[in-house]
C-alpha positions in Angstrom: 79.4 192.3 291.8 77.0 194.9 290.3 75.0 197.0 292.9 71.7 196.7 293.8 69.3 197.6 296.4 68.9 195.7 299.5 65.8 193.7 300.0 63.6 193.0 303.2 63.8 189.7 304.3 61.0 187.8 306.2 61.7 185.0 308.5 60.5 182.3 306.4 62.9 183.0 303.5 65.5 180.7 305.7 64.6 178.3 308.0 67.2 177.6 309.7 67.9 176.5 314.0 69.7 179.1 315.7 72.5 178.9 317.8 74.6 181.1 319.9 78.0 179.1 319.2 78.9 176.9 316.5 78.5 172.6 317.7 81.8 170.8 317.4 82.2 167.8 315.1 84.7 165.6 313.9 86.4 167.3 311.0 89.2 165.4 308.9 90.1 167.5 306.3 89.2 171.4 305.7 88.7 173.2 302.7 87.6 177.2 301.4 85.5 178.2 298.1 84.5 181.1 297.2 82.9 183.6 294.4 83.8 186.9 293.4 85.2 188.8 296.8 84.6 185.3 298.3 87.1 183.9 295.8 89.4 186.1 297.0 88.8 185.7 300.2 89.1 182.0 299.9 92.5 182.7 298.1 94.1 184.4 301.2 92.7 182.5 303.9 94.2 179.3 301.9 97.5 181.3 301.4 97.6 182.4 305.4 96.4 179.3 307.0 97.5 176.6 304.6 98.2 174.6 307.4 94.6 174.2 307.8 93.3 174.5 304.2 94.1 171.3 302.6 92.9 173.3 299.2 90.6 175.6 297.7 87.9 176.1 294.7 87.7 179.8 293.4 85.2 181.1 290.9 86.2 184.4 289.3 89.0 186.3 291.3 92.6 187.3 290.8 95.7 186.5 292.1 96.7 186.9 296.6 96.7 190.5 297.4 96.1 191.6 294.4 95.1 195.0 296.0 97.9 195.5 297.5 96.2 197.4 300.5 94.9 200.6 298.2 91.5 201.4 300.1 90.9 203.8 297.2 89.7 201.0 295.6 91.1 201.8 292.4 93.9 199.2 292.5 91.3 196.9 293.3 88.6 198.1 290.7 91.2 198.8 287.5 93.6 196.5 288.2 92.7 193.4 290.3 88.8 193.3 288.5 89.5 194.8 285.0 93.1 195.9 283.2 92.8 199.2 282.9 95.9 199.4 285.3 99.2 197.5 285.2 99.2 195.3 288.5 101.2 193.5 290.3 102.9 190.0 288.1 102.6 186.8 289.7 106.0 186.5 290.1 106.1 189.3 292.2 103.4 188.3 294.7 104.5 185.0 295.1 108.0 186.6 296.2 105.8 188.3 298.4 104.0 185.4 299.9 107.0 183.9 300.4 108.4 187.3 302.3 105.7 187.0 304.4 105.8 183.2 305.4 109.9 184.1 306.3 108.5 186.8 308.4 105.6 184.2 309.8 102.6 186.5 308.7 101.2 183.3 306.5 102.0 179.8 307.0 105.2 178.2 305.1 104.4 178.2 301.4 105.4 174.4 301.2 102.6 173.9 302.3 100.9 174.7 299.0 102.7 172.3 297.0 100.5 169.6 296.1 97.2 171.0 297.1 94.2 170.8 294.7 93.0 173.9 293.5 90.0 174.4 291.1 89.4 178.0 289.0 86.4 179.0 287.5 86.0 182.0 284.9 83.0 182.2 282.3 83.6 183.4 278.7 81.0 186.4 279.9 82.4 187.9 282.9 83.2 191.1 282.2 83.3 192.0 285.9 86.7 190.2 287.0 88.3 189.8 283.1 89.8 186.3 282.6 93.4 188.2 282.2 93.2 188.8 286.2 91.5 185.0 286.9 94.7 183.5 284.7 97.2 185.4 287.2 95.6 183.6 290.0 96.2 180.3 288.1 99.7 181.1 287.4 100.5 182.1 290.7 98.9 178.9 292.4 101.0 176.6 289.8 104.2 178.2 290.0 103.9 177.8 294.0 103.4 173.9 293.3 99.4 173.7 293.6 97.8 171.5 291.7 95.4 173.5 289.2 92.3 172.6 287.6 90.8 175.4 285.6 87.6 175.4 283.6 87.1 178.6 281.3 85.1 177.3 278.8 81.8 178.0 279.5 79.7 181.3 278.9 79.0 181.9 282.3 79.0 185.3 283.3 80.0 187.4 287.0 78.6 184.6 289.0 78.7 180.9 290.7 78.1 178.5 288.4 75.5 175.6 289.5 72.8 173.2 288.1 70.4 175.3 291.1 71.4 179.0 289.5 68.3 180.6 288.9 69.6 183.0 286.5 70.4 182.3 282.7 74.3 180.9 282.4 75.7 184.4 280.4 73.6 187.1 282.8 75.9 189.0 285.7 72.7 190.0 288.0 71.5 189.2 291.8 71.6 186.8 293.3 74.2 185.9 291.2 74.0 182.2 290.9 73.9 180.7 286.9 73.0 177.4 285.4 75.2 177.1 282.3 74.0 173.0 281.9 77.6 171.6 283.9 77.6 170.9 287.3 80.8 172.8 288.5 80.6 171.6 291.8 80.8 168.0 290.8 84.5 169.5 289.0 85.4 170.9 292.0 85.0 168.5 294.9 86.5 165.5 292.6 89.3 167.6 292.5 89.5 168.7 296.1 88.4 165.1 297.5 89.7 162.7 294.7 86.4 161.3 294.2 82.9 163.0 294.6 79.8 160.5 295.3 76.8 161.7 293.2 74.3 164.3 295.1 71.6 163.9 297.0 68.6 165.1 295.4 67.2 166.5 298.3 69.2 168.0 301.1 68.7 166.0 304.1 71.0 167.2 307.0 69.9 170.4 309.2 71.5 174.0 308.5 71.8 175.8 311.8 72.2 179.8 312.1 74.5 181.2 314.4 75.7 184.4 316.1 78.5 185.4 314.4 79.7 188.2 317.1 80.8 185.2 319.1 84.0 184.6 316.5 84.8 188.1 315.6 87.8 189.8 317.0 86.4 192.2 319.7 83.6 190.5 320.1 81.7 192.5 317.4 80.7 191.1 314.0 79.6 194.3 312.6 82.8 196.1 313.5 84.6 194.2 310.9 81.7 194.6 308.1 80.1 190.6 309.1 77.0 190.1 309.9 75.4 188.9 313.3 74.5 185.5 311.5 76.1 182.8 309.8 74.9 179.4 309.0 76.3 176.1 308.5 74.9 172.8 306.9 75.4 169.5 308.9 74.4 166.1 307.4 72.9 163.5 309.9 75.9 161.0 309.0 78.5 164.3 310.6 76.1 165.3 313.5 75.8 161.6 314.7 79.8 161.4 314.8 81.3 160.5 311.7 84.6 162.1 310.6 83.8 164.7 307.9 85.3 167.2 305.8 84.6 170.7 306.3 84.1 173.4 303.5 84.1 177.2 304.1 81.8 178.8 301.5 82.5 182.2 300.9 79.7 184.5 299.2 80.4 187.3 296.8 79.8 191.3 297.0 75.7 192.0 297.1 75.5 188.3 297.8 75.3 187.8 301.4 72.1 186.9 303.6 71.4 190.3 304.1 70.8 191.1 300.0 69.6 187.6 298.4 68.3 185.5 301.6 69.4 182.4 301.5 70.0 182.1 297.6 73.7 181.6 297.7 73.5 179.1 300.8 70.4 177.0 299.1 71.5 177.2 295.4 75.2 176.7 295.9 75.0 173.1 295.0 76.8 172.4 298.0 74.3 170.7 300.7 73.7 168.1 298.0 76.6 166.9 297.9 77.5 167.4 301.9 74.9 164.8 302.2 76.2 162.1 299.8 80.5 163.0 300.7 80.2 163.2 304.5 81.2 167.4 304.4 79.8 169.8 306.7 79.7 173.2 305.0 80.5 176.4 306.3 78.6 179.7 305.0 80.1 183.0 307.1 78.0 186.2 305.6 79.6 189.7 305.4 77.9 193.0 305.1 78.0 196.3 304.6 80.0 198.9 306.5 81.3 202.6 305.9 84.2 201.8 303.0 82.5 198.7 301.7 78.5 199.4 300.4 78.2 196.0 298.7 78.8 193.9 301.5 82.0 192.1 300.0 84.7 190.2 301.9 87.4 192.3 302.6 90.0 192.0 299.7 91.5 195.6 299.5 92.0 196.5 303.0 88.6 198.0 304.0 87.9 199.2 307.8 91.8 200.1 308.1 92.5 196.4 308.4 96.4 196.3 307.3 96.5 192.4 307.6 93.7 192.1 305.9 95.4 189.1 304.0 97.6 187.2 306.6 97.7 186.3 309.7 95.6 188.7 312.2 93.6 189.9 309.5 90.0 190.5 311.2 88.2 188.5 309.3 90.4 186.0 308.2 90.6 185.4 312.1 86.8 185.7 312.4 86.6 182.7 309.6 89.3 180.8 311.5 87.6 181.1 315.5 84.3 179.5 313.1 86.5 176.9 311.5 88.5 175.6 314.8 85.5 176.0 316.6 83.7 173.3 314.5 86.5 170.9 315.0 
């Protein structure tokens, strides 16, 4: 996403429990979404751990590993966000996923077949162009998912919500736009099934915890995350019942340490969790020498090779949160 300066934050802009380790629950089914960097993120821990991910919802991002490991950037930048460079076909990384679940460095790709994917691209993204978003479609459908995906509307480089305080065709911070849909709705119907309608106010608790506690090495800022990460619990999940759990995954100048608590609060996410029995998931990222807008770490950042399978730093980071939670 588009830089910008950092902002202060005050304590009262989140208010939020803290913990030093993540509460276990009784999770059924697991999930990842993501915007932007978080929708690629979202795409590769889904591709690694698919195992665990029983599917994914990805708003603006291209197709797994994209990148292809060039921490130049420009691969990432002219190829895998605009087409100003030829990149990599679909059909060649899926031979490449499949490489790497012979050689055991993601889970078996039959484990994609079937699962519910839903794709989000606005009309006025020029950030990621829809030419990049359409490779990630092709290469989830040719590897069996089943794709949903809406790119209709005039949205522009951001999450789409009813919340979004910004107008539905802006790209600006905190990157959140109301385009009159309800996206969300779209994408947990087609993750779940069936979505119950939202709660109009969020009624469970969203607890804050130290994030150093799941990052390899013990260090969160090491691997460009920051010390805190939150998670929203309705009262039905903390009192025992067996809920689903979503990973939500931020974009770049998106994370707490930029917009507050914008992205967790305006997501459209906690309304739901209420009314569907979920338990959402919101790791934060930062900034770090190789990566100034505090994205997730797509490209390769930090000297992190496995940056998209299996021992990737913080794919593993995101998976010590999401065993740890049940």
């Amino acid at each position: 996403m588009k830089s910008l300066l950092a902002s202060l934050l005050t304590a009262s802009q989140l208010t939020a429990p803290a913990a030093a380790t993540l509460p276990s629950y009784n999770i059924s089914t697991r999930y990842v979404a993501g915007v932007s960097s978080g929708g690629y993120m979202a795409n590769q821990l889904h591709v690694a751990y698919s195992g665990t991910f029983a599917g994914a919802g990805i708003f603006t991002a291209g197709a797994y590993d994209c990148a292809q490991g060039d921490t130049t950037t420009i691969t990432a930048q002219l190829a895998c966000m605009n087409t100003l460079q030829p990149r990599k076909t679909p059909a060649y990384l899926e031979q490449e996923t499949r490489d790497r679940a012979t050689a055991g460095t993601v889970d078996p790709v039959s484990n994609l077949s079937g699962d519910p994917v839903y794709l989000y691209h606005g009309t006025s993204d020029n950030t990621v162009k829809q030419a990049v978003n359409d490779d990630l479609a092709t290469y989830y459908s040719d590897l069996g998912a089943s794709v949903v995906y809406n790119k209709t509307t005039a949205a522009g480089h951001a999450w789409v919500s009813p919340l979004g305080p910004n107008s539905c065709s802006l790209t600006a911070s905190p990157y959140i736009n109301k385009c009159g849909n309800d996206p969300e709705r779209e994408m947990l119907g087609k993750l779940f099934g069936s979505v119950n309608a939202p709660a109009s106010t969020p009624g469970g608790q969203l607890v804050q915890f130290d994030q150093n506690a799941y990052a390899p090495g013990g260090s969160a800022s090491a691997i460009s995350m920051d010390s805190r990460g939150f998670v929203y619990v309705p009262s039905t999940c903390a009192s025992g019942t067996a809920c689903r759990l979503i990973v939500a995954l931020h974009g770049c100048q998106q994370y707490y340490g930029t917009v507050g608590d914008a992205f967790i609060k305006k997501a459209y996410l906690n309304e739901y969790a209420d009314t569907n029995d979920t338990i959402v998931l919101y790791p934060q990222a930062t900034t770090a020498t190789g990566n100034p807008n505090g994205c997730w770490n797509w490209w390769g950042y930090g000297g992190d090779t496995r940056y998209a399978q299996h021992g990737g730093k913080q794919i593993e980071a995101v998976m010590a949160m999401t065993r740890a939670l049940g």
